[in-house]
C-alpha positions as CSV (number, residue, x, y, z in Angstrom):
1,X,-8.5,-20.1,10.9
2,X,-5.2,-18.2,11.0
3,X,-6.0,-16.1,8.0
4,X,-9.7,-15.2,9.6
5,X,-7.4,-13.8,12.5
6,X,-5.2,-12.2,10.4
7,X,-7.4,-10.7,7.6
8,X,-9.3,-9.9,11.6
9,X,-6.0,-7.6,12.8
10,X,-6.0,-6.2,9.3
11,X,-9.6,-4.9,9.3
12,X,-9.5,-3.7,13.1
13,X,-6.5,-1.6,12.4
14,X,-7.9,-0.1,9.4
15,X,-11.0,0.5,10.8
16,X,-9.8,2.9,14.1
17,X,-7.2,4.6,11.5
18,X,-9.5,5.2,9.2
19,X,-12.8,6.4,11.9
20,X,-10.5,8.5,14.0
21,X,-13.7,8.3,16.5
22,X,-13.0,6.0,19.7
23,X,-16.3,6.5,21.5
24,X,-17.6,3.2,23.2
25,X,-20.8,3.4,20.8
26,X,-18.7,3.5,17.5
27,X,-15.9,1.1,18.9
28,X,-19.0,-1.3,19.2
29,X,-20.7,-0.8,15.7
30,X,-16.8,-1.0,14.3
31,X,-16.2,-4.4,15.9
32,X,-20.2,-5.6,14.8
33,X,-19.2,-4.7,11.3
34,X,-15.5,-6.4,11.7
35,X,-17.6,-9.7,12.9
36,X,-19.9,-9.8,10.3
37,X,-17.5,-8.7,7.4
38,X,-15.2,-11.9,9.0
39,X,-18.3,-14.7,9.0
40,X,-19.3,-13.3,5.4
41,X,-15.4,-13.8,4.8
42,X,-15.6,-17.6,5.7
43,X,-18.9,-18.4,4.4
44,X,-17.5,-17.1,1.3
45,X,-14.0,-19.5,1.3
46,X,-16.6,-22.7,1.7
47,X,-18.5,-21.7,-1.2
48,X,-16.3,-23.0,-3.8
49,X,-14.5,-26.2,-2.3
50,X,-11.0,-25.4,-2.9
51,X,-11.1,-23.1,0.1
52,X,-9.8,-20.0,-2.3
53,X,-7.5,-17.6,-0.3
54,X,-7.2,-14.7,-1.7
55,X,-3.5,-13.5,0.1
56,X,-1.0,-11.1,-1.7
57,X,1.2,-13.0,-4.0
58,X,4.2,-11.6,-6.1
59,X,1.9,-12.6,-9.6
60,X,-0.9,-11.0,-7.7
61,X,0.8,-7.8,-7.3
62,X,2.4,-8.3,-10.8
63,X,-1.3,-8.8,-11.8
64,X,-2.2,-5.6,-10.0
65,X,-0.2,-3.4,-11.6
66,X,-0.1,-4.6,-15.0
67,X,-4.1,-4.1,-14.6
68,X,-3.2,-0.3,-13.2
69,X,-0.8,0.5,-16.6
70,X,-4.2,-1.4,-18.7
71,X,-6.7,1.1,-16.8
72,X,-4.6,4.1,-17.3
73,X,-3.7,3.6,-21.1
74,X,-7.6,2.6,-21.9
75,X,-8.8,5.7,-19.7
76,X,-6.2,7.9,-22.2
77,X,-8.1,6.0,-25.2
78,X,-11.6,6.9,-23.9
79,X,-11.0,10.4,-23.2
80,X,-10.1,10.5,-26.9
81,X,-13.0,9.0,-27.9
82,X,-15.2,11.1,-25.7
83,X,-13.5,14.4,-26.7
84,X,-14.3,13.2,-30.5
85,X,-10.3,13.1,-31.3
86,X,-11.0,9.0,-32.3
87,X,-14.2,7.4,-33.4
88,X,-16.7,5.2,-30.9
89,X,-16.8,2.1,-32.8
90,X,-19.1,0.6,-30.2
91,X,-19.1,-3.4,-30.6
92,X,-19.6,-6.7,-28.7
93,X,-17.4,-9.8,-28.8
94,X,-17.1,-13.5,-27.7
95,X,-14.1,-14.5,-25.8
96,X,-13.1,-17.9,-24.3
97,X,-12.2,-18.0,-20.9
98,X,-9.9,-20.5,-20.9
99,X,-10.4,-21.0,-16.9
100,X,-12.1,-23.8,-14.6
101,X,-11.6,-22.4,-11.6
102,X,-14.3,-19.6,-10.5
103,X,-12.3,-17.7,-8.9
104,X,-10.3,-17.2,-12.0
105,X,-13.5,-16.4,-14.3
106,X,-14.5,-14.0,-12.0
107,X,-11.3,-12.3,-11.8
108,X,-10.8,-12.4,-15.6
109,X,-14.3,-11.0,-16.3
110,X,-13.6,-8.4,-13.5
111,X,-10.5,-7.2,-14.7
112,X,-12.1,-6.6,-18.5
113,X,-14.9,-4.5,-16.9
114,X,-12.2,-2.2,-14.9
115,X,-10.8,-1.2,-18.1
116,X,-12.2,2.2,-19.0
117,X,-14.1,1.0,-22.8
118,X,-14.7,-2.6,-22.1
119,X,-17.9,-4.3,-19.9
120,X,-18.3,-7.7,-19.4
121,X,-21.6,-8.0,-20.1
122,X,-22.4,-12.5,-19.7
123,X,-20.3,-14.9,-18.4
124,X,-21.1,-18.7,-18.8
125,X,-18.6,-21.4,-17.9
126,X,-16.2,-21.0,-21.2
127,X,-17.1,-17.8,-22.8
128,X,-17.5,-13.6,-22.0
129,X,-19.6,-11.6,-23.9
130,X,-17.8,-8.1,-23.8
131,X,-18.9,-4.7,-24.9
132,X,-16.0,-2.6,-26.2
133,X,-16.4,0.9,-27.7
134,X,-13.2,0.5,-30.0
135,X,-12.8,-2.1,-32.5
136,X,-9.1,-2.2,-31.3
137,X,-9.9,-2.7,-28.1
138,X,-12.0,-5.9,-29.2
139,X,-9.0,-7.1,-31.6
140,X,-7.1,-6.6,-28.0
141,X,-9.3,-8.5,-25.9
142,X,-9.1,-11.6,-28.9
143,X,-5.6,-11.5,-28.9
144,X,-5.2,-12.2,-24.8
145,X,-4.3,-8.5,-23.9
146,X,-6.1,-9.2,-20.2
147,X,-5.5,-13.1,-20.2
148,X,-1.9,-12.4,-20.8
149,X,-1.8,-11.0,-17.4
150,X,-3.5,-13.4,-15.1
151,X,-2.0,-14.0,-12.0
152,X,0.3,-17.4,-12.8
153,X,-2.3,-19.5,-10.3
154,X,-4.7,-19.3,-12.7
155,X,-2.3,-19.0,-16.0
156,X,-3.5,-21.8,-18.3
157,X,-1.1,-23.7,-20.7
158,X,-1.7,-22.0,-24.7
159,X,-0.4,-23.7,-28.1
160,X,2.1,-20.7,-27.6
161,X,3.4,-21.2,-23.9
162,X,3.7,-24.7,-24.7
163,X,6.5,-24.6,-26.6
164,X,8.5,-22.3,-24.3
């Protein structure tokens, strides 16, 4: 219940900074909106039953900004392609998602599709068909370029981290 409160405080405060508008009419459809967005919220943890909270970590904001460097440097590669500078060597591959939590598979296919050149196009409990428009950027996505930085919650133990 705390984190309903807190993720509550959060929302409220963003809300009037970002309205600017403190008229009783829109203070009213601000805190409707806060209350429904907050019984969403919880009906949402119950779903899967590990009650997932979602609260800024240090790998998470690792995670975050690794993903930020992947967007940018995949944008660059797309504008090439675009502009005609490289080829569009438009292909679909099979990954394993090596995850068993939701959460994670969600994330992982999630974090694929924000990568300029790459959509996740079907996710099933073990495997992620991907669309990339680079044949290196299917090589990439083989070789664990976005599975390499999963938050550590979710990192799972490979033939190669196991004998670290």
């Amino acid at each position: 219940m705390s984190h309903l409160f807190r993720l509550g405080v959060i929302l409220v405060v963003v809300w009037l900074l970002l309205s600017g508008i403190y008229e009783p009419l829109m203070l009213s459809f601000g805190a409707l909106s806060i209350l429904i967005s907050l019984w969403l919220t919880k009906r949402m943890l119950r779903i899967d039953q590990e009650q997932f909270t979602f609260f800024v970590t240090i790998s998470l904001v690792k995670f975050l900004a690794q993903l930020f460097y992947k967007v940018i440097v995949s944008n660059y590669d797309v504008t090439l392609r675009v502009l005609g500078i490289r080829p569009v060597e438009s292909t679909f591959i099979t990954i394993e998602v090596p995850f068993d939590n939701d959460v994670a598979r969600v994330l992982y296919a999630n974090a694929i599709t924000l990568t300029p050149g790459s959509a996740s196009i079907a996710l099933s409990d073990h495997t992620l068909l991907v669309h990339t428009i680079s044949e290196q950027g299917a090589q990439d996505l083989a070789q664990g370029d976005i599975l390499n930085i999963m938050p550590k919650q979710y990192q799972v133990k490979t033939l190669e981290n196991s004998n670290e």
